[in-house]
VOLO-6502 format. One record per residue (C-alpha): residue in one letter; x, y, z. Coordinates in steps of 0.2 Angstrom, whole numbers, plus 2048, in hexadecimal, padded with zeros to 3 digits. Layout:
! residues N
aXYZ/...
END
This chain:
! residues 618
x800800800/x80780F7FD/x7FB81B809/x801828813/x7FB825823/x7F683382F/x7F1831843/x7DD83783C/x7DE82982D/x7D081E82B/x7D380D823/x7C7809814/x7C37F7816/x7BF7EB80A/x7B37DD814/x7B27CB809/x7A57C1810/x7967B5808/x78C7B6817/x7827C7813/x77D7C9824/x7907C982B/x7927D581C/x7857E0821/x7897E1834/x79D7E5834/x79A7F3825/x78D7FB82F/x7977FA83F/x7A87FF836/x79F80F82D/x79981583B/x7A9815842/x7AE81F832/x7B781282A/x7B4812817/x7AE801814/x7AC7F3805/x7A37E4805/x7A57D57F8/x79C7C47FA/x7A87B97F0/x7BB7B87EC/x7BB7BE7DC/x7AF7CE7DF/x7BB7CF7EC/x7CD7CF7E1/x7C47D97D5/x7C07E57E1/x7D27E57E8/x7D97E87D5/x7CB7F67D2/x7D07FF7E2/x7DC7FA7EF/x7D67FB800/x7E17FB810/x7D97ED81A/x7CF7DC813/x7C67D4820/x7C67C4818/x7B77B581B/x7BF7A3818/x7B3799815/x7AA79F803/x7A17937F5/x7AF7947E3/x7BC79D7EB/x7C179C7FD/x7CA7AA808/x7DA7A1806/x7DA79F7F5/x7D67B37F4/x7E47B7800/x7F27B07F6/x7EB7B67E2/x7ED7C67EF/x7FF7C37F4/x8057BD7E2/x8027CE7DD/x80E7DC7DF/x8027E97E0/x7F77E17EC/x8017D57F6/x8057E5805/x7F27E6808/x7F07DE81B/x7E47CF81B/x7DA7CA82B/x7D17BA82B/x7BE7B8831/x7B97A4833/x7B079A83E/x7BD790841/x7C878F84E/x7D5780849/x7E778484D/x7EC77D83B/x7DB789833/x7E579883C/x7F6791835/x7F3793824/x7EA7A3827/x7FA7A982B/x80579F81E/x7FB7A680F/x7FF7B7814/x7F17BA821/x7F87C682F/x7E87C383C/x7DC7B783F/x7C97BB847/x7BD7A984C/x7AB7AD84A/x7A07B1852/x7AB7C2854/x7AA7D1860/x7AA7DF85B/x7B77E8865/x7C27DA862/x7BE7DE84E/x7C17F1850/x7D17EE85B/x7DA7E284E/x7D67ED83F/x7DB7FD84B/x7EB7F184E/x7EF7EE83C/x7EE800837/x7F8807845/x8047F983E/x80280482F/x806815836/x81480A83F/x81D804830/x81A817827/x82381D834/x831811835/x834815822/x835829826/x842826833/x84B81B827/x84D82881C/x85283482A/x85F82982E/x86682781D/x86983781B/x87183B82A/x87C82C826/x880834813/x88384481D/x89083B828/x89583181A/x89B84380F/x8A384881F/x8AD83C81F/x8B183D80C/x8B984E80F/x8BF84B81E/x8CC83D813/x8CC849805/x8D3856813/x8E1847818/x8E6842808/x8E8856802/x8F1858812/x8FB848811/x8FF84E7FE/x90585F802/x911854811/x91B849803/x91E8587F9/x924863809/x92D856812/x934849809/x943845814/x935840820/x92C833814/x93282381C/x92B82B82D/x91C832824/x91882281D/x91881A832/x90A826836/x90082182A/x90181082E/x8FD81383E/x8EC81F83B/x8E6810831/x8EC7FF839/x8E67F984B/x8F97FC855/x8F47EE860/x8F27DE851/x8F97EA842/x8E87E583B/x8DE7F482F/x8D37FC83B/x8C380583A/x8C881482F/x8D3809820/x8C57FA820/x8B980981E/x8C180F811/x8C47FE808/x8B17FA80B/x8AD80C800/x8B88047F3/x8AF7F47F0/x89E7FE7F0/x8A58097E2/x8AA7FB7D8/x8977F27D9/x8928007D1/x89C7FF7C4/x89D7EE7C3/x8897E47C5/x88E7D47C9/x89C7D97D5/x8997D37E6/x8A37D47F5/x8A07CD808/x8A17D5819/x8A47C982A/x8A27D183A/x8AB7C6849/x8A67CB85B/x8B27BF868/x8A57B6873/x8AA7B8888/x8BC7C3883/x8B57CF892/x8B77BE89D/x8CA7BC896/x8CE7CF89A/x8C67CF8A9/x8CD7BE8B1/x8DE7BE8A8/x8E17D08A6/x8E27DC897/x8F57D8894/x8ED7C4890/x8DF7CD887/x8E87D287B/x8F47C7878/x8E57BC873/x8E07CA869/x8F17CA85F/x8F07B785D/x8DD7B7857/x8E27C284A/x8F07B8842/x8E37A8843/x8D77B0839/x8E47B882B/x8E87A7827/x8D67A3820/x8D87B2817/x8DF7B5803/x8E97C57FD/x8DA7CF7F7/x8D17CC806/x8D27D9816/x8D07D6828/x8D07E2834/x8CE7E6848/x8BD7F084A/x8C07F385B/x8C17EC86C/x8BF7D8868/x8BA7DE859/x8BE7D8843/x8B77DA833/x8BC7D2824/x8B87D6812/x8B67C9804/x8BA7CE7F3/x8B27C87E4/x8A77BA7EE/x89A7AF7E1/x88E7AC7ED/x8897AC800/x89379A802/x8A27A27FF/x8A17AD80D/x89879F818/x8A5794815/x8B17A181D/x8A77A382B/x8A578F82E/x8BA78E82C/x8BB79B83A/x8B0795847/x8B9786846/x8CA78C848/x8C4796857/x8BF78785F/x8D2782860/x8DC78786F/x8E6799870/x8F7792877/x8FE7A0884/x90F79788C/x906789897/x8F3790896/x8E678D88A/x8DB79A886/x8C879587C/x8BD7A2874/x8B27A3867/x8AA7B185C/x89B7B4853/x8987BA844/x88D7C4837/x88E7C3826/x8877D0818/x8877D0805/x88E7E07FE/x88A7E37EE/x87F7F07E3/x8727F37ED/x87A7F97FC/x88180B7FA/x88880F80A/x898805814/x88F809824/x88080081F/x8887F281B/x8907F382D/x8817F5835/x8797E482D/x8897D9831/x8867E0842/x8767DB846/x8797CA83C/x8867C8848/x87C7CC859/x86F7C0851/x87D7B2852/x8817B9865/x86D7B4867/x86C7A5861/x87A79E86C/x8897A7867/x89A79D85D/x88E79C84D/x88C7A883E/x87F7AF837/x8797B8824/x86E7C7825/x85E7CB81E/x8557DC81E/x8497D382A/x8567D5838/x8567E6837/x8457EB838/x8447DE846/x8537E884D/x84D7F8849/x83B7F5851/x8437ED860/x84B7FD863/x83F808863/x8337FD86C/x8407FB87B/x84280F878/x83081287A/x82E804889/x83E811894/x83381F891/x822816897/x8218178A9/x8278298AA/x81982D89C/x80C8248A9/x808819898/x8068088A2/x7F48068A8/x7EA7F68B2/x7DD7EA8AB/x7D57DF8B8/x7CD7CE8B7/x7C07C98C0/x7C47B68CB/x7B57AE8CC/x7B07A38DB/x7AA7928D1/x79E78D8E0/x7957A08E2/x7997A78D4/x79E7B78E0/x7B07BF8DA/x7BE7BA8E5/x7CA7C58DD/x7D47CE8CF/x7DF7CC8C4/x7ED7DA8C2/x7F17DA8AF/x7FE7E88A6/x7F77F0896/x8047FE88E/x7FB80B884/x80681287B/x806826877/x807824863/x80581185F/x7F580F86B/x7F57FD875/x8027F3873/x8007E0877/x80A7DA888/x8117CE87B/x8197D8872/x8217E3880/x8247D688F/x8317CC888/x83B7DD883/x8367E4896/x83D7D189D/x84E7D3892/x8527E4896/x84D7E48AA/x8427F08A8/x8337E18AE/x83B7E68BE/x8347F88C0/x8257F48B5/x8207E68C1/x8247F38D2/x8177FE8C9/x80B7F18C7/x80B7EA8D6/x8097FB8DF/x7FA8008D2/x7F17F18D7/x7F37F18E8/x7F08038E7/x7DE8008DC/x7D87F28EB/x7DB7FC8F8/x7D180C8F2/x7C27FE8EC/x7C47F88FF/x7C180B906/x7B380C8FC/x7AB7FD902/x7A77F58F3/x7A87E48F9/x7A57DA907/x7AE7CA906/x7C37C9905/x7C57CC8F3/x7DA7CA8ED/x7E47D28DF/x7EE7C78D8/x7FF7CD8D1/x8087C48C5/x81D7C58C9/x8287C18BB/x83A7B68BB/x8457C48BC/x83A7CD8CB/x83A7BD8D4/x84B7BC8D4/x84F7CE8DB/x8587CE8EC/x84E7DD8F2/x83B7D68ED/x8387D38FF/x83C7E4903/x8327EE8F5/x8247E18F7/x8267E790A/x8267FB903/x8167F98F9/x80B7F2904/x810800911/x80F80E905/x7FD807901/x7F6803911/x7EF7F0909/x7ED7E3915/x7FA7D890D/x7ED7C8911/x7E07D3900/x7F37D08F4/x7F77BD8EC/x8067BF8E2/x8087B38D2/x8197AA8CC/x81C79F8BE/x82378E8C3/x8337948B6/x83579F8C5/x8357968D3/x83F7868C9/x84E7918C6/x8537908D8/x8477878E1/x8527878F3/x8527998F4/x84079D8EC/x8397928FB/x83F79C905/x83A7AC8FD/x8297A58FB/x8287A1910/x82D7B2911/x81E7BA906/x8157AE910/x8197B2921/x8117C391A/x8007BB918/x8037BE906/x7FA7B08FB/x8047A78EF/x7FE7A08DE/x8087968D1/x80479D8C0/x8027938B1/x8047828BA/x8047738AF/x81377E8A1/x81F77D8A8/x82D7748B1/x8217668B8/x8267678C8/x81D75B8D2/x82B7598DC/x8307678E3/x81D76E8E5/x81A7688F6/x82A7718FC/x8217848F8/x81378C904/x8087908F6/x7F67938F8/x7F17938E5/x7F37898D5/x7ED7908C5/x7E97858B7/x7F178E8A4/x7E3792899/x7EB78588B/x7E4777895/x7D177F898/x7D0782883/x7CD77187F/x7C276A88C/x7B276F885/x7B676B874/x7BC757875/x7BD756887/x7D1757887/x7DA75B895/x7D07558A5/x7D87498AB/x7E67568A9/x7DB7608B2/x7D47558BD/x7E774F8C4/x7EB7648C8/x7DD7668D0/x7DF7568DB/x7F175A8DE/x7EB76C8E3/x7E07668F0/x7ED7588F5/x7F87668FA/x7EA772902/x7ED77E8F2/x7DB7858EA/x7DA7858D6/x7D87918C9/x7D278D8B9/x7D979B8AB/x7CF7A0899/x7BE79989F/x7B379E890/x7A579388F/x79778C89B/x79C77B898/x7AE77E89C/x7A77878AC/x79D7768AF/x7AA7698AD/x7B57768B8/x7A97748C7/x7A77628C4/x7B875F8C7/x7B976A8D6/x7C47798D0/x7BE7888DD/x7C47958D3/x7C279D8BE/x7C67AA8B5/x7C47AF8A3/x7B87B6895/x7A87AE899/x7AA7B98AB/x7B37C78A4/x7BF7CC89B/x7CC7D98A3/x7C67E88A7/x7C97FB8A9/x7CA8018BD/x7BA80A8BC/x7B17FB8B2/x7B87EF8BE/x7B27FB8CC/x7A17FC8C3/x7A27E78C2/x7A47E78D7/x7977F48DA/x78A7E88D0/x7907D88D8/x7897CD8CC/x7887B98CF/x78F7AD8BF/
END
């Protein structure tokens, strides 16, 4: 698509469905939200329509007599002008392997029937703010490649400035030559390994660019090595050992090298090497392989042994890239892809690496700047007693709405919030809000009975030496009985060191703080150890309530939790109840405790306020 998106826009959607009264009910929703809308009954109205006037959304049925959603879906992505146009997928079905193949034939969401409409709105609100997202993206690319063609002349005449200068110095001191001729050596070799540094291997990388230019099927690769744990060498051997090993990885690696190619220290543990004249991506695979495997040979110092490995990016330079540091850049992030897969491995770039990268970065960017934006807000979920159908509790869940992007899924940020620590703060925040949010539903006397908020704590949390003691600060700060808070962990959590996380879960405990194992059932199936934790709580994942009502899967599963539960004088709750009968079979087999859609789904602070006021019996 080639719209320019704008904050205001309003998507015109093309609906495809044989089912005239689906047709009729989304287009009159959807235009009364001000959406331009389209309606098409078969597949080929429907590509007809697309060719005639392409929209920028197709909420696509499946199931169609001639021509099935599928089919219409890929004659859409065969064709260059309309394969961009996002496609979202309306069936009745609800198979894994239906929803599969949604996606493989180009489909990028998938919506069972009967549908909400808020769930409708929100994915079509989510795959146009995609849009705006990716417009964006593309602006601040070319913002960046024009500061880096800025830099790029900068540095053209700042070597035009050398060489005039080092011009003028032949003429004017030639009895100096020999010493002349030291000093520039040393401004563009490494004076540790001799090696190029970044300035010559810089220069020799414009070079090869030029010549793809003038030469199509000229082609040239870039290796970018990083030594894997040199920072443990320097730090336990000392720099004098460190580079000594630096010294002796460079000679190994000039010996896989031919005359034409050029290898040279980056920086730090740092080395590029550039291929001339390669025929293909084997060539420079090939290197990579022959490397590795040298590395994993001994360094010899005296009577120690030294290991290390490296990984290592590779890029294809030829015609298409115009600028050296772009073609740095990619063999960088190939290469921290090899560090993330395990490290001592190589790995070949694709542009998908770098929008990856690229939208990583803003997104952990972005997540910095939340909590000072007050962009974090609460949802809670209602947990239902199975017996009265009164509500024993909340649920605390994060939801990040996002100043510019709107919400984004805790999916998408968590992971990024786990691997930067910022889960840490995040989770304090939480767990304050929600304590915070009871305690003012308490002073209102909204409720009777002991109603709980549950607050899920995530691995890196658990395993802060100071939880006890900020645990200790909220509940102070917000004057909540600590009995009213039961705190969730994932057995991942616990498992990693059960010793000490019994102990730490005795202390909460000894707080009159109740204890729930999230999830139970995924993960490390720990039967074992479970008797060893004072826990008041198991919680049974959703994945194993889907299926029950469908073909009865899952209850013994089920059955053997709850039993081992009660065993251990746990209660159980039962997550993603969405059906009557999954509610039935629940209370048959005694779970206490559900939660899910066919109670609630999570809610606002003031519609959850609204929901205790009503006190409505399930």
């Amino acid at each position: 698509m080639n719209h320019s998106f704008n904050r205001s826009f309003k998507a015109d959607i093309l609906i495809v469905d044989d089912t005239l009264e689906n047709l009729r009910l989304l287009s009159n929703t959807l235009i009364q939200m001000g959406y331009k809308v389209r309606g098409v009954m078969n597949g080929q109205m429907a590509i007809m329509a697309v060719q005639t006037l392409p929209p920028d959304l197709i909420l696509l049925d499946i199931k169609m007599p001639d021509m099935d959603g599928y089919t219409v879906c890929q004659s859409l992505k065969a064709n260059e002008q309309t394969r961009d146009i996002p496609v979202i997928f309306l069936s009745a079905l609800n198979e894994v392997i239906d929803k599969v193949k949604a996606f493989q034939v180009g489909g990028v969401d998938y919506i069972t029937k009967p549908f909400q409409f808020e769930e409708v709105v929100a994915r079509i609100e989510n795959q146009i703010a995609l849009q705006l997202a990716k417009a964006e993206i593309r602006q601040l690319n070319e913002k960046l490649e024009q500061r880096v063609q800025s830099r790029t002349i900068e540095l053209e005449i700042v070597n035009a400035q050398l060489k005039g200068l080092n011009h003028k110095l032949e003429k004017e001191i030639a009895e100096h030559q020999k010493t002349q001729t030291r000093l520039l050596h040393l401004a563009s070799h490494d004076a540790l390994t001799n090696l190029p540094n970044r300035v010559l291997f810089m220069n020799r990388l414009i070079q090869a660019l030029q010549r793809t230019q003038r030469e199509p099927n000229y082609q040239f690769g870039v290796l970018f090595l990083d030594c894997d744990r040199f920072k443990v060498v320097n730090d336990s051997l000392g720099h004098f050992a460190g580079d000594r090993l630096l010294i002796a990885i460079a000679r190994r690696l000039k010996t896989h090298l031919s005359s034409t190619d050029m290898l040279a220290r980056f920086g730090g543990d740092e080395f590029t090497i550039l291929l001339e004249n390669i025929q293909d991506i084997d060539d420079a695979s090939r290197l990579a392989q022959k490397i590795q495997t040298s590395m994993s040979w001994p360094f010899q110092f005296e009577e120690q042994e030294l290991f290390i490995n490296a990984s290592i990016g590779i890029v294809i330079g030829n015609k298409t890239y115009q600028e050296p540091e772009h073609l740095l850049r990619d063999a960088d992030i190939a290469m921290y892809q090899a560090k993330a897969k395990g490290k001592a491995r190589y790995q070949v770039f694709d542009t998908q690496m770098h929008r990856h990268a690229q939208q990583r970065l803003e997104l952990e960017t972005d997540l910095r700047l939340a909590l000072h934006r007050q962009e974090f807000i609460l949802y809670y979920q209602p947990i239902i007693s199975l017996a009265t159908g009164r509500i024993n509790g909340f649920e605390a869940l994060l939801r990040w709405h996002h100043g510019k992007k709107g919400l984004i899924s805790p999916g998408d940020f968590i992971p990024a919030a786990e691997e930067t620590g910022l889960i840490v703060p995040i989770g304090l925040w939480v767990l304050k809000e929600a304590c915070q949010q009871l305690k003012i539903w308490q002073d209102r006397g909204l409720f009777k009975n002991k109603i709980k908020m549950s607050v899920n704590l995530s691995v890196k949390q658990f395993s802060q030496l100071n939880l006890i003691q900020n645990i200790d600060k909220i509940i102070l700060q917000t004057q909540l009985n600590s009995s009213y808070l039961k705190l969730e962990i994932t057995e991942s959590a616990i498992m990693e060191h059960p010793e000490s996380a019994a102990e730490l879960l005795q202390q909460l405990r000894d707080r009159d703080i109740q204890l729930s194992i999230d999830d139970f059932g995924t993960g490390y199936s720990s039967l074992s150890y479970l008797h060893r934790f004072p826990l008041h709580n198991l919680k049974i994942d959703r994945s194993f309530i889907q299926r029950i009502s469908e073909t009865r899967q899952n209850l013994d599963i089920i059955q053997a939790i709850i039993t081992l539960g009660h065993h251990l004088n746990m209660t159980v709750t039962a997550e993603g109840v969405e059906t009557a009968e999954q509610l039935s079979l629940l209370k048959n087999l005694g779970c206490e405790e559900g939660q899910g859609y066919f109670f609630a789904r999570p809610l606002d602070a003031d519609a959850a306020q609204a929901l205790l006021q009503d006190n409505p019996h399930w």
